[in-house]
C-alpha positions, 0 to 999 in steps of 0.5 A: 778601709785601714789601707785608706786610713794609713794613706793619711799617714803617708801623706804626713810624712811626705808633707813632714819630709818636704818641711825638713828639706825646707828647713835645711835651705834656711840654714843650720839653725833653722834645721838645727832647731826642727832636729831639736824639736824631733827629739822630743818623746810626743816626736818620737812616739809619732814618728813609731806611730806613723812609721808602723802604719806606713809599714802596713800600707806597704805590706797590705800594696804589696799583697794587693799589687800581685791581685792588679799586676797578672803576669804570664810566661807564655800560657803560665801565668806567674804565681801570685806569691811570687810576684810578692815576694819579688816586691819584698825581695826589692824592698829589702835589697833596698833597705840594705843598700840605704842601711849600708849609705846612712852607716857609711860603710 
């Protein structure tokens, strides 16, 4: 029921993220204005807010996906807690690599 909850979050934020694109193609100030109003501390705290649900949706889809996902090697089948691990091992990898971007290094 939780997962189904932070669903809503998710949305939000794809919705937020579609706003901010927009704003971008109105011009500096336009998106000068919206980076204004992000820094606001009710912005801030619902940015945390939804940044932690949005990590417990993906925390709770990738514990959940290696129960859907059965893998097998020949007659084996692939442990569950290792098809997890492979979706975290991606999910840092991808942290590092968008890290590395946003610092430019």
């Amino acid at each position: 029921m939780i997962r189904e909850l932070t669903s809503v979050f998710v949305a939000g934020y794809c919705i937020f993220l579609l706003v901010l694109v927009y704003k971008l193609t109105q011009g500096a100030d336009a998106y000068g204005n919206l980076m204004a109003a992000l820094k606001s501390p009710s912005s801030v705290a619902l940015h945390l807010i939804t940044l932690t649900f949005v990590l417990y949706h993906t925390i709770t889809w990738f514990n959940l996906t290696p129960k859907i996902l059965v893998l097998y090697r020949g007659e084996d089948r692939i442990p569950q807690g290792l098809v997890a691990a492979t979706f975290y091992a991606g999910w840092v990898v991808v942290s590092i690599i968008v890290t590395l971007l946003v610092l430019g290094v």
